[in-house]
C-alpha positions, 0 to 999 in steps of 0.5 A: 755424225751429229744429228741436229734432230736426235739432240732436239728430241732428247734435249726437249722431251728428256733433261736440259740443264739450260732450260728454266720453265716459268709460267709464260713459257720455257727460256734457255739459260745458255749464254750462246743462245741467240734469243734466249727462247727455248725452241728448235732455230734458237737452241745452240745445241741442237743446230750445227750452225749457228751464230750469235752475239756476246758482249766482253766489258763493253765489247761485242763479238760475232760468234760462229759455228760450224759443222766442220769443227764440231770435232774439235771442242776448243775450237768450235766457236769462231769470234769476229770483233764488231765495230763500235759504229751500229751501221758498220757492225751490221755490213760486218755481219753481212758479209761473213753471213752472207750465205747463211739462213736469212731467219738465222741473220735477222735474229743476229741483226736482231740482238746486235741493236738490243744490246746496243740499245742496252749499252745506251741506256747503261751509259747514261745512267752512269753519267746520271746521279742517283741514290744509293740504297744500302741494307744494314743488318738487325745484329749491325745496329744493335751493336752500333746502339750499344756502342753509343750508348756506351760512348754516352756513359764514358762521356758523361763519366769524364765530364764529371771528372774534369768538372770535380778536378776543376772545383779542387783545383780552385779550391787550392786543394792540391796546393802550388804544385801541378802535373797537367797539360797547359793546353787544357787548362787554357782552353777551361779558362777561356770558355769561362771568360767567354761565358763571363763576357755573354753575361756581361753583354746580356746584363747590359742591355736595355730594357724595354719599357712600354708607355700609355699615351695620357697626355690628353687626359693630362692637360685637361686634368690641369685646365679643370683644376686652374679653373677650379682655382680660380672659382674657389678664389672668387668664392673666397672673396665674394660669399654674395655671388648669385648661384647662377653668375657661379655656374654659368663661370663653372661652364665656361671654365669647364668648356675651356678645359676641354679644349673647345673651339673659341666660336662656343666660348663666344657664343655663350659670353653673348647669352650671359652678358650680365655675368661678364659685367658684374665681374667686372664691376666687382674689386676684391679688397682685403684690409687686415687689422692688428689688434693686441689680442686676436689678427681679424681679416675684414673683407669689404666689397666696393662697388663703382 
C-alpha cells in the first residue's frame, strides 16, 4: 500500500531532488506541481490524488491522478483536453472534479487563469515590435577589427596600383597594344569628365562683389567743386572784389552743394542784397593784344 504520510516525511525531512531552497522560502521544481510551493496539499508525490494543469505549445491539458493506477507507471496520469474559451475550460474542470476536495479544484481553477493570463500577455508581446539585444564576444571583434583593418590596407594597396598603371598608360609607356577590360577603363575615364565638368561649373560661376553706398558723398563732392569753379573764375576776372561779396558767394555755393532747402538760399539773398547787385553790375571783359614781340592779356572792368 502507498502511504501518502511516509513519503511526506521522507521527502521534507531527508532528500527531494525537486525541491530548491532560497531565502523567502522552499518552491518545488516538479512540472506537475499545482503551485509550485513546497508543502503537503501541493506535493505530487506525496498525495495519491492529485490533479493539475500543463500547458503543450499553446495547449492546455487537465492531468489527474489516482490511486488506482498507481501500479501502472505509464498510465498514472490521465489528460483532458480544455477548450480555448476561459468560461468552458472552467465547466470542464467541474465536471471531471466534481467529487474531488473543493482546496484541491480551487487551486486547479487557480493555475488555468494564471496561465491563461500569461498566454494574453505572450501574444501581445509577439505582435508589439521590439528591439533585440544581441551579445558579441571579446574574441568576435578582435578578429572582425582585424579584418577591417586589413581590407584598409589591401584597398589602399590597389588603389595605388590602378592609380600608377593609369599614369603609365597616359604616358604611352606600354605603347598601342593593350590587354585590360574596357568596362574599366570606361568608368576611369568617366569619373575624370565628370571631375572636368564640377571644375568647369565652379570656374564659371560669378562672384560676389560688395558695393559701399557713396553716391551722397559724390554728388556733394561735384556741387562744391563747380561752385569751387565758378569763384575761381570770378577771382580771375575781378582781383577788386571785396572779401566779404567773396565769402558770402563761398556760403551760398557751399549751402548749394549740400543740398539745402531753397527757403535758406532765399533768406540769405535777402540779408545780402548789395552782394546780388554788385554782381550783376559787373561784365568781365577780356581784350587781347598781339605785339611783334611778347601776346599780353588787358583785363579791363566796365561799370554801368
Amino acid at each position: 500500500m502507498q502511504q501518502d504520510e511516509v513519503i511526506w516525511q521522507v521527502i521534507r525531512h531527508n532528500h527531494c531532488s525537486f525541491m530548491a531552497k532560497i531565502a523567502t522560502g522552499n518552491f518545488c521544481r516538479n512540472p506537475y506541481n499545482v503551485t509550485g510551493i513546497c508543502n503537503r496539499s501541493s506535493c505530487p508525490l506525496a498525495n495519491s490524488r492529485y490533479a493539475t494543469i500543463r500547458d503543450h505549445d499553446g495547449v492546455f491539458y487537465l492531468y489527474m491522478k489516482t490511486i488506482e493506477r498507481a501500479h501502472k507507471p505509464n498510465e498514472l496520469w490521465e489528460r483532458v483536453k480544455l477548450p480555448r474559451n476561459y468560461e468552458k475550460a472552467l465547466e470542464l474542470i467541474d465536471k471531471h472534479l466534481m467529487y474531488w476536495p473543493k482546496l484541491l479544484v480551487h487551486k486547479t481553477k487557480q493555475r488555468l487563469t494564471k496561465m491563461t493570463q500569461m498566454r494574453i500577455r505572450m501574444r501581445k508581446l509577439a505582435l508589439k515590435t521590439r528591439e533585440k539585444i544581441m551579445t558579441t564576444p571579446r574574441k568576435e571583434k578582435k578578429r572582425e577589427a582585424r579584418r577591417e583593418e586589413k581590407a584598409e590596407k589591401a584597398a589602399l594597396l590597389d588603389k595605388s596600383i590602378e592609380k600608377e598603371l593609369l599614369e603609365r598608360l597616359k604616358k604611352g609607356v606600354y605603347g598601342d597594344i593593350y590587354n585590360y577590360p574596357a568596362e574599366k577603363y570606361n568608368e576611369i575615364l568617366d569619373k575624370e569628365l565628370q571631375v572636368a565638368d564640377d571644375v568647369e561649373e565652379y570656374e564659371e560661376e560669378p562672384e560676389i562683389e560688395y558695393v559701399e553706398d557713396y553716391e551722397d558723398l559724390e554728388e556733394e563732392d561735384d556741387m562744391e567743386d563747380f561752385g569751387g569753379l565758378e569763384i575761381n573764375e570770378h577771382r580771375m576776372g575781378d582781383d577788386s572784389v571785396d572779401s566779404d561779396d567773396e565769402e558770402e558767394a563761398v556760403a551760398v555755393h557751399r549751402k548749394r552743394g549740400r543740398g539745402e532747402s531753397g527757403v535758406a538760399l532765399r533768406k540769405l539773398e535777402k540779408e545780402t542784397p548789395g552782394a546780388k547787385s554788385k554782381k550783376k553790375a559787373r561784365v568781365l571783359v577780356e581784350v587781347e593784344r598781339e605785339d611783334a614781340d611778347e601776346r599780353q592779356q588787358v583785363h579791363q572792368l566796365v561799370k554801368h
